[in-house]
ROVEX-337966 format. One record per residue (C-alpha): residue in three letters; chain; x, y, z; residue number from 1. Coordinates in Angstrom, 1 decimal, always signed. Last residue first. Layout:
residues N
pt resn->ALA	chain->A	X->X	Y->Y	Z->Z	resi->NUM
...
***
This chain:
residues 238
pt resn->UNK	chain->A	X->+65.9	Y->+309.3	Z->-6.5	resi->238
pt resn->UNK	chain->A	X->+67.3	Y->+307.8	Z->-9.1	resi->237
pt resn->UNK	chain->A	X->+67.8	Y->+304.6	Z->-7.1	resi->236
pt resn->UNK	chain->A	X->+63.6	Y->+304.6	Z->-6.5	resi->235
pt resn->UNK	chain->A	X->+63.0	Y->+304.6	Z->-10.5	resi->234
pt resn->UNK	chain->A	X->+65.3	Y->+301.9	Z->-11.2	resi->233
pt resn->UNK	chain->A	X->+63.5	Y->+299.9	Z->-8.4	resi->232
pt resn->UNK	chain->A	X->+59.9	Y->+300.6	Z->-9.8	resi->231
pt resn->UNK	chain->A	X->+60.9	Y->+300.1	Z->-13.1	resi->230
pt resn->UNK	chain->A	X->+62.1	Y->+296.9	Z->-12.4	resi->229
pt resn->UNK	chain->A	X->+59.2	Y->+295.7	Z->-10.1	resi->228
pt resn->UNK	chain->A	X->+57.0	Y->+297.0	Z->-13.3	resi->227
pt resn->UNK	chain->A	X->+58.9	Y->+295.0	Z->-15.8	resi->226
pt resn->UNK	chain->A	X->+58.9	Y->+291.6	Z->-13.4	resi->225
pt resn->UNK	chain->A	X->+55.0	Y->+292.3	Z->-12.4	resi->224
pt resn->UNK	chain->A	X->+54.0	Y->+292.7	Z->-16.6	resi->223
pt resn->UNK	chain->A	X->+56.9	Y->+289.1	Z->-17.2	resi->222
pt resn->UNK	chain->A	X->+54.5	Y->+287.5	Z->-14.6	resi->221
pt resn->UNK	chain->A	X->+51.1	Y->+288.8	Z->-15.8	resi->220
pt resn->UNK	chain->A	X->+52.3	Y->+287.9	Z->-19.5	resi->219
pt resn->UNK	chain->A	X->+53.0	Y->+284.0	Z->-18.5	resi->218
pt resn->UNK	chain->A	X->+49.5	Y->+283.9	Z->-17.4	resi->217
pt resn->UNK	chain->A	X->+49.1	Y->+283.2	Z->-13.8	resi->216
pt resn->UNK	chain->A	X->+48.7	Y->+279.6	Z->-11.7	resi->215
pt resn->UNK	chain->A	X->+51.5	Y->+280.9	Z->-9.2	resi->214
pt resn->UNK	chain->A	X->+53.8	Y->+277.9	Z->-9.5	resi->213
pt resn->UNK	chain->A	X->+52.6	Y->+277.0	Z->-13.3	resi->212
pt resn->UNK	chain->A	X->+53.8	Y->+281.1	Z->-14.5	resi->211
pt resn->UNK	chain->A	X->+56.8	Y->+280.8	Z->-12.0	resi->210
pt resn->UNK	chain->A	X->+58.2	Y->+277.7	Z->-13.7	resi->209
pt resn->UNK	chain->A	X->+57.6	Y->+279.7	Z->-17.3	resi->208
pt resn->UNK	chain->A	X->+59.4	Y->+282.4	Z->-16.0	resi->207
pt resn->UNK	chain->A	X->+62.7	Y->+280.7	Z->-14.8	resi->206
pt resn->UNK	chain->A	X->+62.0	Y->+278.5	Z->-18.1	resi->205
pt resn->UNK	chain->A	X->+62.5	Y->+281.8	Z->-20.3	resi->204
pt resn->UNK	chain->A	X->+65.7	Y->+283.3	Z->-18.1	resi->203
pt resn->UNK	chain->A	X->+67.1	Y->+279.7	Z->-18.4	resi->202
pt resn->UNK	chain->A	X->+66.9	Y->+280.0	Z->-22.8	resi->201
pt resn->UNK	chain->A	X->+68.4	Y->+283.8	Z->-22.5	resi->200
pt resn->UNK	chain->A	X->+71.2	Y->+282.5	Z->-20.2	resi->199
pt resn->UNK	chain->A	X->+71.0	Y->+283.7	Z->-16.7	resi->198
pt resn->UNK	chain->A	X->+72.8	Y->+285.9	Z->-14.5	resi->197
pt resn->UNK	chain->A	X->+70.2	Y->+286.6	Z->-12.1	resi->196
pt resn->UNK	chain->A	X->+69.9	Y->+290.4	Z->-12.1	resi->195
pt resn->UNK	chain->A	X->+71.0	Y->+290.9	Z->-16.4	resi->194
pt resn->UNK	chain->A	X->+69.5	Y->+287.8	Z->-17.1	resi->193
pt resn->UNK	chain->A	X->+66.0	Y->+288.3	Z->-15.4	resi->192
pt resn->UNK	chain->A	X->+65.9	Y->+292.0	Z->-16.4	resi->191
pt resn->UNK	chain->A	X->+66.3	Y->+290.7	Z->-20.6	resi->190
pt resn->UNK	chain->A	X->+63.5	Y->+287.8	Z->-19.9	resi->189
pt resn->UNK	chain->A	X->+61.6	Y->+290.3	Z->-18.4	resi->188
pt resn->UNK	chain->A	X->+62.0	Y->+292.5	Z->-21.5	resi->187
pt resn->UNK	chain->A	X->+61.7	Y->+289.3	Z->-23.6	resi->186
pt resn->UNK	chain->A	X->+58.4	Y->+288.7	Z->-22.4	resi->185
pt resn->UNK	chain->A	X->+57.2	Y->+292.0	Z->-22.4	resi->184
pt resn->UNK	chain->A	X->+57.4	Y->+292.3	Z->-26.3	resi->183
pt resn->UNK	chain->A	X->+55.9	Y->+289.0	Z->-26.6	resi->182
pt resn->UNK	chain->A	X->+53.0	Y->+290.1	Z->-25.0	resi->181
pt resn->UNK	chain->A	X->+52.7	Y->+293.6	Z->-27.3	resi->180
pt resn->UNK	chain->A	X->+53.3	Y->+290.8	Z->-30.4	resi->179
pt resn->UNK	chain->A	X->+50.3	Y->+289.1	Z->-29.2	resi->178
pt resn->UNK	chain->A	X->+48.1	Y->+292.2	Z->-28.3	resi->177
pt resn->UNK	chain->A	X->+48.5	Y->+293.2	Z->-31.6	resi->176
pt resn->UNK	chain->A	X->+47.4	Y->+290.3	Z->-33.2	resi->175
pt resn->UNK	chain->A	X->+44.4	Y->+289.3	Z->-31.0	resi->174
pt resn->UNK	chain->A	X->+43.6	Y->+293.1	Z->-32.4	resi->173
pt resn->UNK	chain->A	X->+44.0	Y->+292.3	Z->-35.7	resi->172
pt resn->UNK	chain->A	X->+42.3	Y->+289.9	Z->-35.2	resi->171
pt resn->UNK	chain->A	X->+39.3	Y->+291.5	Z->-34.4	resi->170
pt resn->UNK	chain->A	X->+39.8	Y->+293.9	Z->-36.4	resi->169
pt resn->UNK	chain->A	X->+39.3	Y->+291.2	Z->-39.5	resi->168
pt resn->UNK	chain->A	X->+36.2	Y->+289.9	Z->-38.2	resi->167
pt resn->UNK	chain->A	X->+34.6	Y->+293.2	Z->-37.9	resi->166
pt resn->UNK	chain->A	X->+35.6	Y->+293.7	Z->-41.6	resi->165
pt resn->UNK	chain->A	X->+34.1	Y->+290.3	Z->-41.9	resi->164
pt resn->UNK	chain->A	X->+30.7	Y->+290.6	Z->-40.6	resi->163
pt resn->UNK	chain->A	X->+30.3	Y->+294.3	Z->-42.4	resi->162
pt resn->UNK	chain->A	X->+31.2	Y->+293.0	Z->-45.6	resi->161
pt resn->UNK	chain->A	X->+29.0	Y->+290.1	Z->-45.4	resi->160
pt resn->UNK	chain->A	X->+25.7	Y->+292.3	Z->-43.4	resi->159
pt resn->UNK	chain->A	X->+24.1	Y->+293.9	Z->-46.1	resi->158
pt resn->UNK	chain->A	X->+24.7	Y->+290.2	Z->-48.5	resi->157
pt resn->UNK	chain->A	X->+23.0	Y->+288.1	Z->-45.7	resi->156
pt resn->UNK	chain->A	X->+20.7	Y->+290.4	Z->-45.0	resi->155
pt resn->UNK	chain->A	X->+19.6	Y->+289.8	Z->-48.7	resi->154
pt resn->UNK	chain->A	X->+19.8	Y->+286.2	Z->-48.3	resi->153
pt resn->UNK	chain->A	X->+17.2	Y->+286.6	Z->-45.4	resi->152
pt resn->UNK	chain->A	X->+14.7	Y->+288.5	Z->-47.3	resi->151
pt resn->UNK	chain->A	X->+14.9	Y->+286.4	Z->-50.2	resi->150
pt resn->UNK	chain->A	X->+14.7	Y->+283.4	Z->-48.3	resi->149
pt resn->UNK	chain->A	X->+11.4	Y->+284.6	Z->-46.3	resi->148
pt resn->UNK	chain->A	X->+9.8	Y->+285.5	Z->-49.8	resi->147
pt resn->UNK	chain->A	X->+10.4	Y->+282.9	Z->-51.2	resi->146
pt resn->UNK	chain->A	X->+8.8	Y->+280.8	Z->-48.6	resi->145
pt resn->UNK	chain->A	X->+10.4	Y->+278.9	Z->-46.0	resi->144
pt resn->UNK	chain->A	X->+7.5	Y->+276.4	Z->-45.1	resi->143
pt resn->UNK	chain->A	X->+7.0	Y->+275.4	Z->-41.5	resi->142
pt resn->UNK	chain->A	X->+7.5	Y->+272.2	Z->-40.0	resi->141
pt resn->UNK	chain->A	X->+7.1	Y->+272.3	Z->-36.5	resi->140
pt resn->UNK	chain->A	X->+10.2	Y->+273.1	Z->-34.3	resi->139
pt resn->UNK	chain->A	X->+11.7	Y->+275.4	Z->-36.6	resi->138
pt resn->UNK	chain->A	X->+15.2	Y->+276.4	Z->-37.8	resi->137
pt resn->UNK	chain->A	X->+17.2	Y->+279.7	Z->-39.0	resi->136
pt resn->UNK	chain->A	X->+20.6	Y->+279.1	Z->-40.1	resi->135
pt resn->UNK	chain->A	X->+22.8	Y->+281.9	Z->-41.3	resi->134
pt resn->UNK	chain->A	X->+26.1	Y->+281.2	Z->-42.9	resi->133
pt resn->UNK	chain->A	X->+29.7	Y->+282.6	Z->-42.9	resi->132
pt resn->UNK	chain->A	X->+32.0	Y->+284.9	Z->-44.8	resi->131
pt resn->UNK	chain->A	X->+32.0	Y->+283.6	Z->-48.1	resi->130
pt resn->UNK	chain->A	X->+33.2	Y->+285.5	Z->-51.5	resi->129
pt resn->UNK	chain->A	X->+31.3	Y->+286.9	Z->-54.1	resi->128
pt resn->UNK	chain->A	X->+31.8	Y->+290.6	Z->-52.9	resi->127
pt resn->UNK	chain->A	X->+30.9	Y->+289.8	Z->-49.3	resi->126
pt resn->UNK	chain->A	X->+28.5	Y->+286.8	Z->-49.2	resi->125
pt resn->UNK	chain->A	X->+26.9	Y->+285.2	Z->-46.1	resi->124
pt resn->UNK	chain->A	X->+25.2	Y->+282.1	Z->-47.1	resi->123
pt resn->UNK	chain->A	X->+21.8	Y->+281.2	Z->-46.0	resi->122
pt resn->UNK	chain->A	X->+20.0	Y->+278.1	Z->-44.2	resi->121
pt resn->UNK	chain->A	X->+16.8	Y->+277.1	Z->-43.5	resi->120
pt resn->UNK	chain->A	X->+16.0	Y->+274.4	Z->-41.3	resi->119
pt resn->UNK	chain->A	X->+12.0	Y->+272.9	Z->-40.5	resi->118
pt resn->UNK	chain->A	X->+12.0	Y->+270.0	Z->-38.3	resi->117
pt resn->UNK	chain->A	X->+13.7	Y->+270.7	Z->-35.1	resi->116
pt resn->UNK	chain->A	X->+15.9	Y->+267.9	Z->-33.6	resi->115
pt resn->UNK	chain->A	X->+18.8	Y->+269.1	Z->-34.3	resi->114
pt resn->UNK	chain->A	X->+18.1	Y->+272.2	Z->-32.5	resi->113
pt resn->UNK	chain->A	X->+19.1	Y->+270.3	Z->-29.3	resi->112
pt resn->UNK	chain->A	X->+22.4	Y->+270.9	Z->-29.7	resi->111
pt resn->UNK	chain->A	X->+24.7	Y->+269.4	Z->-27.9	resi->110
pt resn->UNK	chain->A	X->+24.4	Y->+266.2	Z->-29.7	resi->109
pt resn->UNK	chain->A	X->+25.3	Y->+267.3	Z->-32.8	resi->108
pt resn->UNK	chain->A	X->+23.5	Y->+266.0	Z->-35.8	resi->107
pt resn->UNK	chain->A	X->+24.8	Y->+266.7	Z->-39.2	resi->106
pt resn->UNK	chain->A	X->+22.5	Y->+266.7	Z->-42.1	resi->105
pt resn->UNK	chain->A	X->+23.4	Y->+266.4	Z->-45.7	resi->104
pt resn->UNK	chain->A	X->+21.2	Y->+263.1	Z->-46.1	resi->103
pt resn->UNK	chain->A	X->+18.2	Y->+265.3	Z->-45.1	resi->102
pt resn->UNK	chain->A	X->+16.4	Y->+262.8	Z->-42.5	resi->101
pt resn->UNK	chain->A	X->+17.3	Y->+265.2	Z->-39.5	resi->100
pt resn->UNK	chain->A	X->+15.0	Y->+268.0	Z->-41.8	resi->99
pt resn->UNK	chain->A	X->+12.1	Y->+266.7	Z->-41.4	resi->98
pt resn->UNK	chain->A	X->+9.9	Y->+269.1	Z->-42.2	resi->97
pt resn->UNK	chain->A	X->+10.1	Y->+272.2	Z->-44.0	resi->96
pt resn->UNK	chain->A	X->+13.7	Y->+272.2	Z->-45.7	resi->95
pt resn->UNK	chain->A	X->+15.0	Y->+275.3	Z->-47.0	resi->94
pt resn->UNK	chain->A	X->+18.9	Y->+275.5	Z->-48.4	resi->93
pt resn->UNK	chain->A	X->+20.2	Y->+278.3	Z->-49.6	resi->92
pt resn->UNK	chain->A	X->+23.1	Y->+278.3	Z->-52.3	resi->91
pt resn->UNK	chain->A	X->+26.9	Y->+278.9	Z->-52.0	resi->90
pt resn->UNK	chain->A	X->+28.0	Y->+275.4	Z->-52.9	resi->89
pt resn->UNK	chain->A	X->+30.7	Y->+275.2	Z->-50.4	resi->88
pt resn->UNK	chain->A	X->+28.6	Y->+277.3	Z->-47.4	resi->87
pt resn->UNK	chain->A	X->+25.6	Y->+275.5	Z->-48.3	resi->86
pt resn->UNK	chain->A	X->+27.1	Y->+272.1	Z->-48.1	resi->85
pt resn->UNK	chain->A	X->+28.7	Y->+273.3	Z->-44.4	resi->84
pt resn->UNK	chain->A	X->+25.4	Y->+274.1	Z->-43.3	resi->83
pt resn->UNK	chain->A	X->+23.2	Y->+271.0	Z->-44.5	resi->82
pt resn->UNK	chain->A	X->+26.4	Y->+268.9	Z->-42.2	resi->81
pt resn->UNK	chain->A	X->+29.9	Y->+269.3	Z->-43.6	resi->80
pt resn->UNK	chain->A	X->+30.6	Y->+270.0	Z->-47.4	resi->79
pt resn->UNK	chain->A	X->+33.3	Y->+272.7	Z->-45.3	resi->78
pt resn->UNK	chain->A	X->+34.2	Y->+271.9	Z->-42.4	resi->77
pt resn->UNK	chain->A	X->+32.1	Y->+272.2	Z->-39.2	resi->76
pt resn->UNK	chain->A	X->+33.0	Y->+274.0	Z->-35.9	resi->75
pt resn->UNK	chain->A	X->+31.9	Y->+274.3	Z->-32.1	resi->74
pt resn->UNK	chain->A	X->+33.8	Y->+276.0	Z->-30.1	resi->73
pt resn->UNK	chain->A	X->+32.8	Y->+280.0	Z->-30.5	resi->72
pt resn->UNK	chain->A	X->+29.4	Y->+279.1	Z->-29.2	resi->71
pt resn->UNK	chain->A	X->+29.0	Y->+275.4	Z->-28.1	resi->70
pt resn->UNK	chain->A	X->+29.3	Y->+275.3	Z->-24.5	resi->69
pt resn->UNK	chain->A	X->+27.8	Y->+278.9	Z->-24.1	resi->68
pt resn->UNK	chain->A	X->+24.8	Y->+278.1	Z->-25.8	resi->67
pt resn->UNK	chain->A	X->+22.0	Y->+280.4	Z->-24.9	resi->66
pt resn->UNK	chain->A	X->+19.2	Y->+280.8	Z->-27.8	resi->65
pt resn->UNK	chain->A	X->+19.1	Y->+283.0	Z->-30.6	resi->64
pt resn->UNK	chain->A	X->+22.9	Y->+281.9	Z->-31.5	resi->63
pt resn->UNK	chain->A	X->+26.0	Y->+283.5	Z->-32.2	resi->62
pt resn->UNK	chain->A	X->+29.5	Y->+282.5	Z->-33.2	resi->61
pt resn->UNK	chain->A	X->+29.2	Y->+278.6	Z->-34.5	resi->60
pt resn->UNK	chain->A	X->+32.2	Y->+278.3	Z->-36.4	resi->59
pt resn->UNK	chain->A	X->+32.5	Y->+277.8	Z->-40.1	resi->58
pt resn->UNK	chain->A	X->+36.2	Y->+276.1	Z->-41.2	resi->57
pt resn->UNK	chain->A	X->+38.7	Y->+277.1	Z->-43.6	resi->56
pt resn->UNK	chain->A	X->+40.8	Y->+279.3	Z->-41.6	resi->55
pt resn->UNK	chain->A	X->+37.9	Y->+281.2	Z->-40.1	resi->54
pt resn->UNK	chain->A	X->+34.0	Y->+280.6	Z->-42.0	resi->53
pt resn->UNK	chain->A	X->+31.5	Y->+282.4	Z->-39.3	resi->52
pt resn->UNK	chain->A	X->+28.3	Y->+280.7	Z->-38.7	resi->51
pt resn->UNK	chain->A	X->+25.2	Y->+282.0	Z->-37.4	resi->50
pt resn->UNK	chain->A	X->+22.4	Y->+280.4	Z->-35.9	resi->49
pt resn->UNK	chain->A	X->+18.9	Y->+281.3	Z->-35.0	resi->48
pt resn->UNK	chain->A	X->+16.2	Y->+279.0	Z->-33.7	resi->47
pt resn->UNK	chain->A	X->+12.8	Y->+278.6	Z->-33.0	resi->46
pt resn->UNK	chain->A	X->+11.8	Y->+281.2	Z->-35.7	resi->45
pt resn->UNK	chain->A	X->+9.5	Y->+283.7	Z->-36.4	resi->44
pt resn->UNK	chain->A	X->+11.4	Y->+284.9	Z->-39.6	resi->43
pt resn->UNK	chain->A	X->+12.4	Y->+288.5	Z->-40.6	resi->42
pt resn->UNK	chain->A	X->+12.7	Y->+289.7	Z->-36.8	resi->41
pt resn->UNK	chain->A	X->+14.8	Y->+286.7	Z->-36.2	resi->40
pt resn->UNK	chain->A	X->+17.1	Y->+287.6	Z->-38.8	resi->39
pt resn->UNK	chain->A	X->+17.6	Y->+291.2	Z->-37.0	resi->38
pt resn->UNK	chain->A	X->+18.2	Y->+289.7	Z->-33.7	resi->37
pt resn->UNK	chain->A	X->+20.6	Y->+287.2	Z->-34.9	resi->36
pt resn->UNK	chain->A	X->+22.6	Y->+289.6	Z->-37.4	resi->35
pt resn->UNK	chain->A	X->+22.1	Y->+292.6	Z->-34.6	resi->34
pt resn->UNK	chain->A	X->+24.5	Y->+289.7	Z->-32.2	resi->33
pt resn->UNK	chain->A	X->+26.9	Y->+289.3	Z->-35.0	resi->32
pt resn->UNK	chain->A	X->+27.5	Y->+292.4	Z->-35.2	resi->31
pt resn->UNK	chain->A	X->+27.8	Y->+292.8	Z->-31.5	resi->30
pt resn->UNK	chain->A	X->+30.3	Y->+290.3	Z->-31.4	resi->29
pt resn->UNK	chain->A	X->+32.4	Y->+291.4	Z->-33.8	resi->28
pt resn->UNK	chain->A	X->+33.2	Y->+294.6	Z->-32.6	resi->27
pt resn->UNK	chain->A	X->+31.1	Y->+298.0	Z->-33.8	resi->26
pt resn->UNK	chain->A	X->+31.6	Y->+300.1	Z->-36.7	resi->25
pt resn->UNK	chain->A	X->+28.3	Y->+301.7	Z->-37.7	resi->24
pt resn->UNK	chain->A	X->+27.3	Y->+301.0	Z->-41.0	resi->23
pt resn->UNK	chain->A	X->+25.4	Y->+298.0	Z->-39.7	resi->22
pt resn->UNK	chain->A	X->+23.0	Y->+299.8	Z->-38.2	resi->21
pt resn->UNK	chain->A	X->+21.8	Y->+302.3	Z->-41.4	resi->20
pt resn->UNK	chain->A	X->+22.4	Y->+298.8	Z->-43.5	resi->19
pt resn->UNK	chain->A	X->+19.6	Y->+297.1	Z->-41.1	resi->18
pt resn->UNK	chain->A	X->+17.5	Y->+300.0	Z->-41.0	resi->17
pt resn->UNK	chain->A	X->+17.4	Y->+300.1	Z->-44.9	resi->16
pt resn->UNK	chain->A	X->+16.3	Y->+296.2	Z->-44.6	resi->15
pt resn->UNK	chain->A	X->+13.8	Y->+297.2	Z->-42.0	resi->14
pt resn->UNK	chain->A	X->+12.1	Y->+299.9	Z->-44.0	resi->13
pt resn->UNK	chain->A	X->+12.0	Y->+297.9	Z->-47.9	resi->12
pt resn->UNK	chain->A	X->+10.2	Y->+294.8	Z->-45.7	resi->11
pt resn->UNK	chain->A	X->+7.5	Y->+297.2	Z->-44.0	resi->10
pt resn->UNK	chain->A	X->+7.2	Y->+298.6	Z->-47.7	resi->9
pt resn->UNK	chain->A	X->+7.0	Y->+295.5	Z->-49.3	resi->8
pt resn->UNK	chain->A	X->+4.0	Y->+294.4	Z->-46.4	resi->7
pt resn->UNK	chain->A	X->+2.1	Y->+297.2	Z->-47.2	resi->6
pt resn->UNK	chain->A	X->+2.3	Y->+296.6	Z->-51.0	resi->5
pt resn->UNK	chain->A	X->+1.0	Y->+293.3	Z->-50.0	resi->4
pt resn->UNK	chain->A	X->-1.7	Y->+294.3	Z->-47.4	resi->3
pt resn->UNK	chain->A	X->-3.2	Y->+297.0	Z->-49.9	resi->2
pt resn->UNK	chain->A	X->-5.7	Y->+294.9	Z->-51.5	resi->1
***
């Protein structure tokens, strides 16, 4: 008699401890890493996916199991696959057996998930718009019931914001560190034509030719060309 309202209550605790988590600022990937762990606690899955949508397309960021050849590479556009239909119609999809002869699906050969017969899938929503989806799969068939896909939509809508705020810093950050990379470039390239008497456009292959020789990132070389300036200037004032 008391299992169900048990059962709410156990479902009413995790979903608070998943917004007291989530509050926390943390980088991308370990948001996305609580997203898999937490939407595996819900459902007693095979399989754990998560999606996020990036200049149109939804890439494969996080995954229950190990994928490194696949995470952060593999992407699907949207209408593509069960997962990229969800993501343009905004709707979950559940699927308990069988789920290769769905005429959305996608196969992928590197995943071996695609062979699983039960898939569930979730959009992520932050104020009405998409961030990214959740699939969860299984290798029987299993029934998603509603209460599995209520419970997983509604991580989906705690964790939205929170995916793509991350999402956001992040680039922000890949942004910042561009511009601080280009701002060392032309310093090197400034040192290079001032010492070697080089027009801008030589100064830029001279460093471009030592980048292949040594096998180093363009930004190591203009960092040692800066320093080794510095260092001089610095000795001659002495």
């Amino acid at each position: 008699m008391d299992s169900a309202p048990a059962a709410d209550k156990a479902n009413v605790d995790f979903l608070h401890e998943i917004g007291s988590r989530m509050a926390a600022a943390e980088p991308l990937e370990d948001v996305l890493g609580r997203v898999v762990d937490f939407t595996t606690a819900v459902v007693k899955c095979d399989s754990c996916f998560v999606y996020v949508l990036e200049d149109g397309d939804l890439v494969l960021r996080a995954s229950k199991n190990p994928h490194q050849e696949v995470v952060n590479r593999l992407k699907l556009h949207m209408g593509q696959g069960i997962t990229g239909w969800v993501a343009e119609h905004r709707e979950p999809v559940a699927v308990s057996r069988d789920a290769s002869r769905d005429p959305r699906f996608q196969y992928f050969n590197e995943l071996p998930e695609d062979t699983y017969e039960a898939f569930l899938s979730v959009p992520l929503l932050s104020r009405g718009r998409l961030v990214g989806v959740i699939n969860v799969q299984h290798r029987q068939p299993h029934v998603h019931n509603a209460e599995e896909i209520r419970l997983i939509s509604t991580i989906g809508f705690l964790v939205g914001a929170e995916i793509e705020m991350a999402r956001l810093e992040s680039e922000n950050s890949n942004l910042y560190e561009l511009l601080e990379t280009r701002k060392l470039i032309e310093r090197a390239k400034g040192i290079l034509q001032r010492d070697l008497g080089l027009d801008e456009e030589h100064a830029y292959l001279a460093l471009q030719q030592q980048s292949r020789r040594t096998r180093q990132r363009l930004k190591d070389i203009a960092e040692a060309i800066v320093l080794t300036d510095q260092v001089k200037r610095g000795s001659q004032t002495n």
